[in-house]
N, C-alpha and C positions, 0 to 999 in steps of 0.2 A: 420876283419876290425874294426877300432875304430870308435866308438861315443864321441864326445865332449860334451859337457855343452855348449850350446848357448846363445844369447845374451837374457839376459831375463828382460831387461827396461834400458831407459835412467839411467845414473850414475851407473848402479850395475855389480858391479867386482865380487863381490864371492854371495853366497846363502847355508845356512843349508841341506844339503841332509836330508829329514826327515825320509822317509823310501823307498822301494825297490819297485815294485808293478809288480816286475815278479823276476825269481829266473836263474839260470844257468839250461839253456837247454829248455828254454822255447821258442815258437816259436809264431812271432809279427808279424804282419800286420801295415801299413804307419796309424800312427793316432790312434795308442794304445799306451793310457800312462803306461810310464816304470818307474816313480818316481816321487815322489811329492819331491819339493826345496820351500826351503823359504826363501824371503829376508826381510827384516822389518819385517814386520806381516804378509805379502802376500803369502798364500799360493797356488803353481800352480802345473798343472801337465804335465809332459816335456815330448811330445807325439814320437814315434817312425817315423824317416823320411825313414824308411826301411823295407822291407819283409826279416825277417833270423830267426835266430836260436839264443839266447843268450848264446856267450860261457862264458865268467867270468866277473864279477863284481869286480867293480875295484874301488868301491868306499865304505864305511862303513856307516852307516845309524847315523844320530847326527854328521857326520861332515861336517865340511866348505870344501867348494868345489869351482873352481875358474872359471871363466868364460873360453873355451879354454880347460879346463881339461878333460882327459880321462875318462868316468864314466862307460864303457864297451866295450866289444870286442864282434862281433857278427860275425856268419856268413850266406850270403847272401844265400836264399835261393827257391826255385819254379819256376815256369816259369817267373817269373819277375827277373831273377838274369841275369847276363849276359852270355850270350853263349861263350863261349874260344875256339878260335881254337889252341888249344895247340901245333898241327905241327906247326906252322906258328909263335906261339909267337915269339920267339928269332928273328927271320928275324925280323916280325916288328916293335920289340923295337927298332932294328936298323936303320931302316927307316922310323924311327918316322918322322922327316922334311917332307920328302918326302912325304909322305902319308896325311902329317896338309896340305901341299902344294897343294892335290887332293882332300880335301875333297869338296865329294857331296853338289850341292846347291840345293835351295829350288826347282827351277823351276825344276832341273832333279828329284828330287823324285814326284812333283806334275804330273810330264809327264811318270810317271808307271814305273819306273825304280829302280829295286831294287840295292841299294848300299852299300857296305861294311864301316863301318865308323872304323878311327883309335884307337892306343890305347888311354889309358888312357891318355895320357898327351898331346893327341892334343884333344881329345874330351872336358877334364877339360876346353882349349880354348875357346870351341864352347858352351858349357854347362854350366860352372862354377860348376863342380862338378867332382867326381869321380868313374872310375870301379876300383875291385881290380887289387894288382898288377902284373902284367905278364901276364892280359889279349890279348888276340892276336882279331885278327879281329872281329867286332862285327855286325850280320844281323838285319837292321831294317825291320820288316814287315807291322808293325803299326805305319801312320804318320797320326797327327791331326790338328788341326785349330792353330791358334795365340797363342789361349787360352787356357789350359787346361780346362776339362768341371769336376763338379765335379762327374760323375760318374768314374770317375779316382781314386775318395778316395779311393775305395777298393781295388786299386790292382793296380795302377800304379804306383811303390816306385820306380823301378832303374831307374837311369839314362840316359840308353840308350830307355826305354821308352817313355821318355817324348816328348812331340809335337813336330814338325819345324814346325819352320812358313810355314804362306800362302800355306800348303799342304793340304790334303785331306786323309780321313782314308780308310783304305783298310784293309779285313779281315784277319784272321791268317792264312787263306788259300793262301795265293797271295804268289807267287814263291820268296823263296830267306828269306820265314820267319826263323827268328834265336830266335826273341823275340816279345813278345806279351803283346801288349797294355792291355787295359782296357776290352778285351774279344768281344767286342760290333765288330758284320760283318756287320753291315749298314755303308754305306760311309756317311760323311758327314761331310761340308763344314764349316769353320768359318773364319770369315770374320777377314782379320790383320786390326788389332788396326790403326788410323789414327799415321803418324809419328810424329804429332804435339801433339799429347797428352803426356799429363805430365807422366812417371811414379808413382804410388803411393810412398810417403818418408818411407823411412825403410831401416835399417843396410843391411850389407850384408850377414852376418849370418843368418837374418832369409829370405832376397829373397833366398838364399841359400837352407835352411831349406822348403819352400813355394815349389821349383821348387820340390824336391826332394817328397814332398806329393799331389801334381799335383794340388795346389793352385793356382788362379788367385787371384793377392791381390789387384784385381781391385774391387774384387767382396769383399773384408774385410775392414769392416769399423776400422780402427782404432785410438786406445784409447790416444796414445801418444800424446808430445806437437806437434800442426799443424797441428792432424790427422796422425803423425807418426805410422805405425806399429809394432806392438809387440810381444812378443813370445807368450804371454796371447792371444793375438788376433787368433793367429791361431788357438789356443786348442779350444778356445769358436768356432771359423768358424765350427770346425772339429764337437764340439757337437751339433751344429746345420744341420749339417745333416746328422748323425743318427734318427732313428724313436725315436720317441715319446710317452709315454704315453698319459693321459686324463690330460691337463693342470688343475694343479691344483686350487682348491675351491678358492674363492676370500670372503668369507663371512666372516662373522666379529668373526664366531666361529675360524676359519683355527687358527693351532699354529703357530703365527708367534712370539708368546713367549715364545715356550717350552725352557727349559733349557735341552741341553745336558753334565751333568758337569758327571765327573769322582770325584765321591767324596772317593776314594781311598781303599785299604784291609788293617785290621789290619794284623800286625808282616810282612810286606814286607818294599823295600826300592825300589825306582823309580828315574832312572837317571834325572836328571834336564838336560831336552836338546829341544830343538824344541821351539815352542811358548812359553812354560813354562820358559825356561830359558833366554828367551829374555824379556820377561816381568820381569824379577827378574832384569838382568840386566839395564833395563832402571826406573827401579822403585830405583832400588839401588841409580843409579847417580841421579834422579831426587833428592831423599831425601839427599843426598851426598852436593850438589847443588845450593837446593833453601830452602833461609831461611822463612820456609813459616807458615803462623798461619793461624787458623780456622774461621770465623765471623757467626754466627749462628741466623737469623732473623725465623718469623715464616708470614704467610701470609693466608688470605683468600683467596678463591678463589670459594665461592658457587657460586656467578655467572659464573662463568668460567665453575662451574661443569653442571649449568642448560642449559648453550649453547653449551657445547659440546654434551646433550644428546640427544639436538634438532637438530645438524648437524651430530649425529652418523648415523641414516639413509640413509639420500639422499649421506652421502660420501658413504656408504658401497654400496650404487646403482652402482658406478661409480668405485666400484672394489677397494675403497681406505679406511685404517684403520685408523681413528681418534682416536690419543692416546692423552694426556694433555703434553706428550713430544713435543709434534709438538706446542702447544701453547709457553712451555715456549723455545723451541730455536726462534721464531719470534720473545718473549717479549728479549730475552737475546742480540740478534741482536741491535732493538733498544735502550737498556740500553747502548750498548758498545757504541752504538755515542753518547750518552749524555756524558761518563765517556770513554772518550780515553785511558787514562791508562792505562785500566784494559785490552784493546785489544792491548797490547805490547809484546815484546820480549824483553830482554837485550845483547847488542851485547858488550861483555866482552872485547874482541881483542879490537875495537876502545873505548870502554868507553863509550855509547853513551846507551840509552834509545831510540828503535825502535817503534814510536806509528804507527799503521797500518790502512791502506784505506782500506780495504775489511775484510769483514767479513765472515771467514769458521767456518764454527762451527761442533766440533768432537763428534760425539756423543758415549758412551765408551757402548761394547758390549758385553756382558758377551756369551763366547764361549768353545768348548771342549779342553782344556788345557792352557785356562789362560784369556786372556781379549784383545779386539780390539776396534781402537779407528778411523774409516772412520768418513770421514768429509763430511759436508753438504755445499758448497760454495755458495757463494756469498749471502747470507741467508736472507739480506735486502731487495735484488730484489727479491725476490720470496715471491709467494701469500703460503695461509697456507693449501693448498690442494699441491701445487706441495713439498712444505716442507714435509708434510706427507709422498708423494709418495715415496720420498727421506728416508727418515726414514727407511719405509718399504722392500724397497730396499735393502739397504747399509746392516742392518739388518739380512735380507734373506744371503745376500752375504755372509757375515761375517761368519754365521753359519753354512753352506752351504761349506764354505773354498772354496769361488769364488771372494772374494775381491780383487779388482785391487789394486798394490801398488803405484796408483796414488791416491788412494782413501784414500790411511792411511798419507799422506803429505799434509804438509801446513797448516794445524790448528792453528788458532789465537785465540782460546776459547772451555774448553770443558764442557760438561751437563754430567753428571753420574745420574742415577738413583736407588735407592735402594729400592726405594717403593714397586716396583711391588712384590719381597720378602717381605714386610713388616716392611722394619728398616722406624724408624722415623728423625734418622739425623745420618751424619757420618764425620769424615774427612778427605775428600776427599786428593789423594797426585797432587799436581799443575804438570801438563803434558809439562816439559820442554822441547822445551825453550819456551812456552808461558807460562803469570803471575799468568794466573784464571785458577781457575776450579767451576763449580756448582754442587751439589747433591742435590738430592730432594726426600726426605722420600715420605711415604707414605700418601694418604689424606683421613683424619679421621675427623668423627661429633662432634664436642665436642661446649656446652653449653658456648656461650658469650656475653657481656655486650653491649647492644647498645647504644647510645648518652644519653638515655632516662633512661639507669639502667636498661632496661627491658634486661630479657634473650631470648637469642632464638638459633633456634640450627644452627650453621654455618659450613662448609667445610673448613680444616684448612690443610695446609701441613708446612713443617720445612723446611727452605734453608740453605746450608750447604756451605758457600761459604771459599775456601781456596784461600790465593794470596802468590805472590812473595814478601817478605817485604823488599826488595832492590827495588823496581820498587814502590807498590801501599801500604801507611800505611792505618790503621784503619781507621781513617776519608774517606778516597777513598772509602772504601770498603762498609761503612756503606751508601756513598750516590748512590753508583752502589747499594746499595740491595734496597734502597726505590725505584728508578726507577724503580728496576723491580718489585717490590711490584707492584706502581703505574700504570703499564700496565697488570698483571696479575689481576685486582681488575676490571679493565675495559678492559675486552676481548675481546667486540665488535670494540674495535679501531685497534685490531690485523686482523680484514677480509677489515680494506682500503687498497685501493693501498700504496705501498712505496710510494710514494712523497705526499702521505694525511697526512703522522703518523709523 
């Protein structure tokens, strides 16, 4: 049987095959990832909607792959595969009509009655889905509630498994069994869904994909616009209920900054493919693109540093890590509505200069083969602990290769950091199609003059601001860096509510 490439988010047609994560002849269970794809920067992993055997790989690792497309041939395998009466196939291909025409309803199988169900192309009907081909009559023994439950993950992948409604389970021992459920001999009842409830919104490739892993997507929160489901949404369902280890440390020790970088062997040669080559790619056109200059201001910030270390505590109580990134995307937010400009885009096609109402702000992540840029939304309304939380998050994600690729769009500003390495200014390349970008060195003590002449030791960091100079000239740029000078000097006006500041 083949497996296709399923719908893996709103707009995305193809995806990067990055690598294979099972080989020819290996044998899967529903909800074992078979290969990590990447689209933008999003890396997922595209879980098995089948119990078989991997016969060929059909796809090559570093290439584009289309939504739709073949990525292997498997074949079905264990007591969850479907039973064949091979005398009888040829008859009931023939009688296919006939047989859609007879099939069994809900009320006779909840009234104990075991029923033969048709081939393949009248059950696809009734299921939206598929047995292989020249399958002949098929014995249900196990029928369950409305719902699939999820003790079904592990083992209810075919499709002749899967629930009818409004019936009731019956063991593998009940006459007439051909194929077997979820293994579970307790009977038990689940109540059908009211008719009036909404289904949840989601493609049909992944209800598809859902029925096929014995998913209720009633029970999946998803991520998409409107709470749309996604292909990401099932994988994360799926790794939520597997066991778990000891959730991990929340202290303020936990590396939530290790860098995992591959900093490479001498006398080899490394295809540029995956995240690495996407990032060459957009950093190409960015430079290609935007004619962009550097503006390089320097800023105090010792009291910034004395109130962060007085709220490093009581955040780290509440499980949250106050880094001074979390300061300066709040102070960045409100600099962009003082200086519209700088939160724009250029729409080339009309000719027109896009200034924008919301403020997302991308924060860029240094990760294992190249760099990611998740966005913090709506950055104005949020206080400077749910910012943080955000941070930390997106962050984890990133590194992790669990960033949603809703999470890498829409960015109207981005903050780079180089400090925590230790650079003191850099320039930054502007993250097209938005104008700015910020970097921010690292923050060092250094001896300076007060009103008075007298010396004293201050907290200093370097701002490294780069723009679009078709969009924002020098003057722009100089009065966007005193703003945020002007809110970074005074920290405490970054903990009012937005409609104070």
């Amino acid at each position: 049987m083949d497996f296709t490439l399923p719908q893996l988010g709103e707009g995305v047609y193809e995806a990067d095959l990055i690598r294979w994560l099972v080989t020819s002849g290996t044998v899967v269970r529903a909800g074992t990832p078979i290969a990590e794809v990447m689209t933008d920067k999003a890396t997922t992993e595209v879980p098995a909607p089948f119990f078989g055997r991997i016969v060929e790989l059909l796809a090559e690792p570093n290439s584009k792959v289309r939504i739709g497309q073949i990525l292997l041939r498997y074949e079905p395998l264990g007591e969850f595969a479907p039973v064949v009466d091979t005398a009888s196939a040829a008859a009931t291909a023939a009688s296919a009509p006939a047989i859609a025409a007879s099939f069994p309803t809900a009320s006779a199988l909840a009234a104990g009655d075991s029923a033969s169900f048709p081939t393949a192309s009248a059950l696809a009907q009734g299921a939206s889905t598929a047995v292989p081909a020249g399958a002949g009559a098929v014995s249900v023994s196990t029928v369950s509630g409305a719902v699939p439950t999820t003790a079904m993950l592990a083992g209810a992948t075919s499709p002749a498994s899967m629930p009818i409604a409004g019936t009731t389970s019956r063991s593998p021992g009940s006459a007439g069994a051909g194929l077997h459920g979820n293994g579970s001999s307790s009977e038990t009842s689940v109540p059908r869904p009211a008719s009036s409830a909404m289904p949840p919104a989601a493609a049909p490739s992944v209800r598809h994909l859902a029925r096929k892993l014995g998913i209720d997507l009633a029970q999946v929160h998803g991520s998409g616009p409107g709470g749309r489901i996604l292909l990401d949404d099932l994988a994360q369902y799926l790794q939520q209920q597997r066991p778990i280890g000891p959730p991990p440390t929340t202290t303020a020790e936990a590396s939530t900054d290790r860098l995992d970088i591959d900093l490479g062997k001498p006398g080899t040669r490394v295809k540029l493919a995956g995240l690495r080559k996407k990032v060459a790619d957009h950093m190409t056109h960015c430079r290609n693109t935007v004619p962009q200059y550097t503006y390089i201001d320097e800023c105090e910030i010792t009291d910034l540093v004395k109130l962060r270390s007085s709220l490093k505590e009581p955040f780290r109580r509440r499980g949250i890590k106050l880094t001074y990134l979390a300061f300066f995307v709040k102070a960045v937010a409100g600099a962009l509505k003082e200086v519209p400009l700088a939160n724009a885009s250029l729409d080339e096609a009309a000719g027109e200069i896009v200034l924008h109402d919301r403020y997302h702000i991308g924060i860029a992540v240094a990760v294992s083969g190249g760099l990611i840029v998740p966005v913090i939304r709506d950055v104005d309304q949020k206080d400077l602990p749910t910012i943080a939380r955000d941070i930390e998050r997106l962050s984890q994600e990133a590194r992790a290769g669990r960033v949603k690729l809703e999470d890498l769009r829409g960015g109207t500003f981005t903050v780079t950091s180089v400090g925590s390495l230790g650079g003191m200014m850099a320039t930054p390349v502007v993250n097209h199609p938005e104008v700015g970008i910020l970097g921010l060195g690292k923050v060092s003590k250094r001896p300076m003059y007060d009103d008075r002449g007298r010396i004293y030791p201050a907290d200093m960091i370097f701002l490294s601001l780069s723009f679009d100079h078709r969009v924002v000239d020098g003057a722009v740029a100089a009065i966007f860096a005193n703003a945020l000078i002007r809110r970074m000097q005074n920290p405490a006006t970054l903990l009012l509510p937005a409609d104070w500041q």
